[in-house]
N, C-alpha and C positions, 0 to 999 in steps of 0.2 A: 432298171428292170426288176422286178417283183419276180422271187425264186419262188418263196412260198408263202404263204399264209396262216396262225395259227389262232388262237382263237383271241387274244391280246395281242398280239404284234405280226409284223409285214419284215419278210426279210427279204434284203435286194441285194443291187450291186451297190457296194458305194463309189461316190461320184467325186469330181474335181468340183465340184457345186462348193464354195466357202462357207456354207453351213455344214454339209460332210466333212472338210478337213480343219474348221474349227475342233470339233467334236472329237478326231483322231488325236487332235493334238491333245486338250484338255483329257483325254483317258492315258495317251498311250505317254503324257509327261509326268504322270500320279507315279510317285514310288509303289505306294500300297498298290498299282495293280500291275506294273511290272518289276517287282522284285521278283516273280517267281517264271517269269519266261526266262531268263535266261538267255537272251537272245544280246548282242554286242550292240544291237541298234538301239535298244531302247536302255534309260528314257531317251526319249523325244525330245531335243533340246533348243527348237526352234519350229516357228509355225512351219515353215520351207519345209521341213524332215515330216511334218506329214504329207502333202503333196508326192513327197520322193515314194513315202512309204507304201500309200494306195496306189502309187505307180507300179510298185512290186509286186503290190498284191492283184492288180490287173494282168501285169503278165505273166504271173505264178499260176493264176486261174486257168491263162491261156494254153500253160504248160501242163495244165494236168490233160487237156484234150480232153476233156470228157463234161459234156453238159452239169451232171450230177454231181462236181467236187466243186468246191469254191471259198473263197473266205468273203464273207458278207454283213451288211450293215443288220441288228436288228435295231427295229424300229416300230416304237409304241405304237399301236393302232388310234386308240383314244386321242394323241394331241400330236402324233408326229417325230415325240422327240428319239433321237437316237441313244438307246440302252447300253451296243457294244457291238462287239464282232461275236459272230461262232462261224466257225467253219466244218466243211468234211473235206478230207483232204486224204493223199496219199502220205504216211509216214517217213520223213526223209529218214535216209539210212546212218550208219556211225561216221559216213564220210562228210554229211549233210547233203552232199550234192545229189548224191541219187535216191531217186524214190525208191519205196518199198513198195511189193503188195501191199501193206496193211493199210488199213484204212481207221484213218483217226477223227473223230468228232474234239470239235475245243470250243471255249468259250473265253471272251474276257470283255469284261462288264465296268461301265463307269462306275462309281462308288455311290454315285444320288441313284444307281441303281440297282443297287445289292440288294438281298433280303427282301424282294418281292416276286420270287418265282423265275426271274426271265429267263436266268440259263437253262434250266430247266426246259422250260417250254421252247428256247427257242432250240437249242440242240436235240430234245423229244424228234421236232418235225424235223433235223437234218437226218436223224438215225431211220426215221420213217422213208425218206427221202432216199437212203443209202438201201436200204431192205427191199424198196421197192424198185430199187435199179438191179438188184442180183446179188448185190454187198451179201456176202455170209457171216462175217464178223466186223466189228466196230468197236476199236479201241478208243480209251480218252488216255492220256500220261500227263501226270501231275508231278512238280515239285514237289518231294517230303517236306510233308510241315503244310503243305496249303489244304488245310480241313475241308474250306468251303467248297473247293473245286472237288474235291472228294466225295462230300455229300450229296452236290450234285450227279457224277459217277454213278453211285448206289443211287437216289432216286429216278435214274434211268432204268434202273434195272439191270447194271452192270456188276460184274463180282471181279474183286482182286486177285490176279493172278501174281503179284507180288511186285519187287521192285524189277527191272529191265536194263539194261544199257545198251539195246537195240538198236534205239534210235536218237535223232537230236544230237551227233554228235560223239555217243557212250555217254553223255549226261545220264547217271542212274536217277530213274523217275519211278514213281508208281505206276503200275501198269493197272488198266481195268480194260473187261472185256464184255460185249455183249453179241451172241450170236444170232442169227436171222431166227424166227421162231418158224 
């Protein structure tokens, strides 16, 4: 199902389709693009772990109850292929289990798709998407040290409110902030 639309790529659900959990796999088992989640599941150390993983991330969607949050495939308009995940999401709290109010935008991008705008564009239309539901503010949190996801950040038009240990855990991250205009 197609959330949204931008003017390069189509963001949806992803799917149990073997080309969707090809695709999680080959990102989500790359060192360079989770060393900075942080996260105990990744990497990805068998194709099965992605399977489980969008399994999560379907019922993690289910659990935010709300149309407008979700973590989602973006997906090249031009040939189909899949770019990464962005999600909007509620920010889990320092316990992980429970959500926050805040509401977080993220991105994580395969590597044959860095350096061409996508996070950009594809998290621009979740923060649009978050604005236009009532969202007043929209946070990103990054590992220290990850520039790119930073850059990104600021080309949203988000400003640093410095490092956080809020959420994730107490993992200290960089916080960035953008509020509804």
């Amino acid at each position: 199902m197609t959330i949204y639309e931008t003017e390069r790529l189509v963001v949806r659900n992803w799917t149990l389709e073997p080309a969707d959990l090809a695709r999680v796999y080959d990102t989500y088992s790359r060192s360079e693009v989770v060393r900075h989640l942080g996260a105990a599941q990744f990497p990805l150390r068998t194709p099965a772990d992605a399977e489980e993983l969008v399994r999560r991330w379907h019922a993690r969607n289910i659990r935010f109850g709300v149309e407008t949050y979700g973590l989602w495939a973006v997906q090249r308009r031009e040939d189909g292929l899949v770019v990464g995940t962005v999600m909007l999401k509620p920010l889990p709290g320092v316990d992980e289990s429970t959500l926050t109010a805040d509401i977080e935008v993220g991105w994580h991008l395969h590597p044959d798709s860095w350096g061409h705008g996508y996070a950009t564009e594809a998290a621009r239309g979740a923060v649009e998407r978050g604005f236009a539901a009532g969202v007043e503010e929209i946070y990103a949190v990054v590992s220290p040290g990850n520039e790119a996801s930073m850059s990104v950040a600021r080309r949203l038009g988000m400003a640093s409110i410095g490092r956080r240990a809020d959420w994730y855990g107490g993992q200290e991250l960089e916080a960035f902030r953008l509020r509804r205009p």
